[in-house]
Legacy VTK file of the C-alpha trace (Angstrom):
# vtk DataFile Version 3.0
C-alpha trace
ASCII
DATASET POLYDATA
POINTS 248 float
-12.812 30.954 -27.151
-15.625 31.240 -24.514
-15.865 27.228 -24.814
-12.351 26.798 -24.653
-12.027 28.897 -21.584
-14.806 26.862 -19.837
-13.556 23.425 -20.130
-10.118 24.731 -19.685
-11.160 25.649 -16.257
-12.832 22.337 -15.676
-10.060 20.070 -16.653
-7.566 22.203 -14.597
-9.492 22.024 -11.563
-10.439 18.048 -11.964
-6.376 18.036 -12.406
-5.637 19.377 -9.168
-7.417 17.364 -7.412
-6.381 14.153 -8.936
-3.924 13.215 -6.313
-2.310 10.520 -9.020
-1.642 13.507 -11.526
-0.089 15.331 -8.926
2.021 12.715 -7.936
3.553 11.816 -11.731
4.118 15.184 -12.538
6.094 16.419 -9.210
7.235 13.778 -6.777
7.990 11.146 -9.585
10.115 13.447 -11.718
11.623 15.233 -8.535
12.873 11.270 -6.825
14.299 10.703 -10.832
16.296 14.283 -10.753
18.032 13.385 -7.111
18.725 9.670 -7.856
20.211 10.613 -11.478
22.368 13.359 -10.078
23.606 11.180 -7.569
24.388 8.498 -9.038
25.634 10.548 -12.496
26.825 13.471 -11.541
30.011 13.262 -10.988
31.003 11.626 -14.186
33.130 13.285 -16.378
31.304 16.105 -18.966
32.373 16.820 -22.675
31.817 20.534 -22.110
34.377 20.308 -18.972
33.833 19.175 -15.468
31.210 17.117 -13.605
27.926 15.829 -15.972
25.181 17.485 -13.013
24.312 20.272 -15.385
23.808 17.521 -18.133
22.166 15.007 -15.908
19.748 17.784 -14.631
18.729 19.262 -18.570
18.525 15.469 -19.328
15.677 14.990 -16.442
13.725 18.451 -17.304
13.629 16.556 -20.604
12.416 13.423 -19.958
9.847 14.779 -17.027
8.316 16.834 -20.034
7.884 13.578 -22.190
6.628 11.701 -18.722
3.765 13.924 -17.879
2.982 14.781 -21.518
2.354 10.991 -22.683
0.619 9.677 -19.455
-1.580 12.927 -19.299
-2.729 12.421 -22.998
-3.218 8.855 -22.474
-4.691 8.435 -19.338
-7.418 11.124 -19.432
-8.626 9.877 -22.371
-8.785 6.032 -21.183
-10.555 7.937 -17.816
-13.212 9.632 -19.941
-13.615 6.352 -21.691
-14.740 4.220 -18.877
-16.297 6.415 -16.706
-18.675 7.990 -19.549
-17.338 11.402 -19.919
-16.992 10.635 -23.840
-20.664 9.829 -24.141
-21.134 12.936 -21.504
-18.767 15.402 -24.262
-21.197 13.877 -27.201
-24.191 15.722 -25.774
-22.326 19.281 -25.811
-21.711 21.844 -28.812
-17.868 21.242 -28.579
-15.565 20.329 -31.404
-12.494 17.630 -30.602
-9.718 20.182 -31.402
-11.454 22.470 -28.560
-11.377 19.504 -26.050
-7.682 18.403 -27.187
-6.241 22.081 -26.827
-8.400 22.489 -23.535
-6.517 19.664 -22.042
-3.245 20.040 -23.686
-3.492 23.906 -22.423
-3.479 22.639 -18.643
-0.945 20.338 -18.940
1.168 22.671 -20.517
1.384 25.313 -16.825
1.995 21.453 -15.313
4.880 20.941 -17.575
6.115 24.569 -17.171
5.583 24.195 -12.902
7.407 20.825 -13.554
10.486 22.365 -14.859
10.560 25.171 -12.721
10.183 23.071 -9.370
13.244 20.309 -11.056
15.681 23.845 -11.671
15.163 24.810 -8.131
16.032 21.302 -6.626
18.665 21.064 -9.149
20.000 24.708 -7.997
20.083 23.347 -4.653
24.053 23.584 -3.354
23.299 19.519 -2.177
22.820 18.739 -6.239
24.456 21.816 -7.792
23.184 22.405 -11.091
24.169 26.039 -12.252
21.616 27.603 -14.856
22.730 29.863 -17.834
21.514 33.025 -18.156
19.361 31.757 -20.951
17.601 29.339 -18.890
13.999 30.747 -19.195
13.909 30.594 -22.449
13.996 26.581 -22.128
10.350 26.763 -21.211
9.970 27.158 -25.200
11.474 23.652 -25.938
9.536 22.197 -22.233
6.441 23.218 -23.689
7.039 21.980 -27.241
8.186 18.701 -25.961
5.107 18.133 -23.960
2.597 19.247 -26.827
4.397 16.289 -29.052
4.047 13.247 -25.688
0.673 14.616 -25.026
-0.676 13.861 -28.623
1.194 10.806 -28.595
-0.126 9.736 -25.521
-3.839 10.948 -27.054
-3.350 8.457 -29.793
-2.401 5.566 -27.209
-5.433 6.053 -25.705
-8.106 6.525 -28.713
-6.063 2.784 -29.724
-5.751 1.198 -26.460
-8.929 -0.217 -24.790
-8.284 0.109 -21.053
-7.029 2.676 -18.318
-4.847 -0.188 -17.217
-3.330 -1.475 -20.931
-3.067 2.516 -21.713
-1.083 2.928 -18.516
1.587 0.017 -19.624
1.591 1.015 -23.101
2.944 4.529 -22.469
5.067 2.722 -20.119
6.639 0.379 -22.762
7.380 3.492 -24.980
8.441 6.657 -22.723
10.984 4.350 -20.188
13.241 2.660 -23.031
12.814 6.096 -25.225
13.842 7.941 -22.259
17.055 5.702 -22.257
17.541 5.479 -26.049
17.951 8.949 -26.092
20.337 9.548 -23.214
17.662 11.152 -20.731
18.360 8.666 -18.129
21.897 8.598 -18.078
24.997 10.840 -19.911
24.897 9.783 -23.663
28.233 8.888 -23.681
27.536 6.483 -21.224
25.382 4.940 -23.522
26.589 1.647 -25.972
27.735 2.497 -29.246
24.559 0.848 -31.136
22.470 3.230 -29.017
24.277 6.610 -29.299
23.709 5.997 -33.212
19.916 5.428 -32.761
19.550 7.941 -29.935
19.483 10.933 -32.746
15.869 9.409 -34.196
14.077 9.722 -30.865
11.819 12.317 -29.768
13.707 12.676 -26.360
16.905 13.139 -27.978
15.732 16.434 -29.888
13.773 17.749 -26.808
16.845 17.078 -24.162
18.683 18.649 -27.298
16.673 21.944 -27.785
16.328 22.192 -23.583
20.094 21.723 -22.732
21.333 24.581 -24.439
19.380 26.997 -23.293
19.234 25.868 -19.994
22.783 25.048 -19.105
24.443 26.071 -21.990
25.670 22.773 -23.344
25.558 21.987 -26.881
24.767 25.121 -29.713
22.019 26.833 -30.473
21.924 25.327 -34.010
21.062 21.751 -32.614
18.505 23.832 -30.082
16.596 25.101 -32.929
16.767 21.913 -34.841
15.441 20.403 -31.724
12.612 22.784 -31.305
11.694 22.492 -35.220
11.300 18.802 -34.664
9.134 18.679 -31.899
7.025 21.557 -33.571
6.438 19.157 -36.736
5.651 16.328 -34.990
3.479 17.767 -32.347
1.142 19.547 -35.481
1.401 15.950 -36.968
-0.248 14.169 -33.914
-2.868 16.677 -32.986
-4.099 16.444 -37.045
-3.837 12.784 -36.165
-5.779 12.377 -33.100
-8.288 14.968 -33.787
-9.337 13.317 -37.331
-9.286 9.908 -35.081
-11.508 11.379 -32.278
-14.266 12.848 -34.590
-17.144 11.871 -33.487
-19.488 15.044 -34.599
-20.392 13.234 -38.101
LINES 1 249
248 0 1 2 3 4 5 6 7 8 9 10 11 12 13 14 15 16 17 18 19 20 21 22 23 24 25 26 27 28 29 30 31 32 33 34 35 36 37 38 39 40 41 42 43 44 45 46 47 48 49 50 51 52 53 54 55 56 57 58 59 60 61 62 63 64 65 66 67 68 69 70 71 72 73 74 75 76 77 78 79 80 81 82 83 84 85 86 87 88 89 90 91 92 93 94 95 96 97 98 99 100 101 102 103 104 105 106 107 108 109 110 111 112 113 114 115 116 117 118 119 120 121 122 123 124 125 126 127 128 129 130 131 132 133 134 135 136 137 138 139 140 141 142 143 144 145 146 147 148 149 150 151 152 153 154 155 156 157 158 159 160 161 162 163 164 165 166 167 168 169 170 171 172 173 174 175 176 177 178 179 180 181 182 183 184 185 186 187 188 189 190 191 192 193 194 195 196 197 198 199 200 201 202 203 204 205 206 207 208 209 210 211 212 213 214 215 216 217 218 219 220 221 222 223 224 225 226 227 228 229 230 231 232 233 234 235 236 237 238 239 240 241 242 243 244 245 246 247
């Protein structure tokens, strides 16, 4: 724990002063909410009214899967080419220690993410109006980030630059984002992809935040949501932490 603690502190301070982290996990996500409203929002909702309470959920979504994937992927690729993994050899500290470390920072991002997107989205110029329930979508936010940041570990233990890693998770968070109606109102999606959009990641975690957040959708498709990203995220980190053994 004492270990964990330690390099928890490190990585959270190197993080905060990494202007490019900084960057991808506010302003980037922040520009996507505004644009998305605007240009979404005032389409016509299943639940009733405008889609801004949709559009907003769908963005607290997808800016969980953004940050996770790129902050898995890209510190590794760092630590690859400027030493630190040859640096992390010399110490007494197992792999699962240095993924949790890591995925424990990103995680207060994530949940500092989603609070800063609900207060622009409260905003009266955008106009999203939480439920009641809304806290407890920081469950789902941090579920959904655990799953992109192992995926975006893997990416980067299989991908042999910062700038190949970089396009990679690219090429995989952007059209999963769309497949599974993150970037715009599902049912402004084609038919081919509404039936696919159920079998992506982002569809379960916009799934298990919505509800809880704006109260669209049921609780039943919530926890479905929420078991999902719990399986998969335990999957990766066995994954990645068998892959990243380098102690024998």
């Amino acid at each position: 724990m004492k270990r964990f603690r330690a390099m928890s502190k490190v990585l959270l301070v190197c993080d905060l002063r990494d202007a490019p982290t900084l960057i991808f996990t506010f302003l980037v996500p922040a520009g996507l909410l505004i644009a998305l409203v605007l240009s979404f929002g005032d389409m016509p909702s299943s639940s009733g009214g405008d889609s801004v309470n949709e559009v907003s959920s769908n963005v607290v979504a997808f800016g969980t899967a953004f940050v996770g994937i790129f902050a898995g992927a890209s510190h590794l690729a760092l630590w690859k080419e400027n030493g630190m993994i040859r640096v992390l050899r010399a110490f007494p500290i197992s792999t699962g220690t240095i993924l949790l470390s890591q995925a424990a920072v990103g995680v207060m991002f994530a949940i500092a993410q989603a609070v800063l997107l609900v207060i622009i989205g409260v905003t009266p110029w955008l106009g999203m109006t939480p439920a009641i329930t809304a806290p407890a979508a920081l469950i789902p936010v941090v579920l959904g980030y655990l799953m992109f940041f192992f995926l975006g570990v893997l990416i980067g233990i299989l991908v042999p630059s910062m700038a190949a890693v970089s396009m990679v998770a690219v090429l995989i968070v952007i059209p999963l984002g769309y497949a599974g109606g993150a970037m715009m109102p599902e049912e402004g999606l084609p038919d081919w992809l509404q039936t696919i959009a159920p079998y992506t990641p982002i569809y379960h975690t916009r799934e298990a935040v919505t509800m809880p957040l704006v109260d669209v959708g049921t609780w039943g498709d919530a926890a479905l949501g929420c078991l999902y990203l719990t399986g998969v995220s335990a999957l990766l980190f066995l994954v990645v932490r068998s892959l990243m053994r380098w102690d024998k």
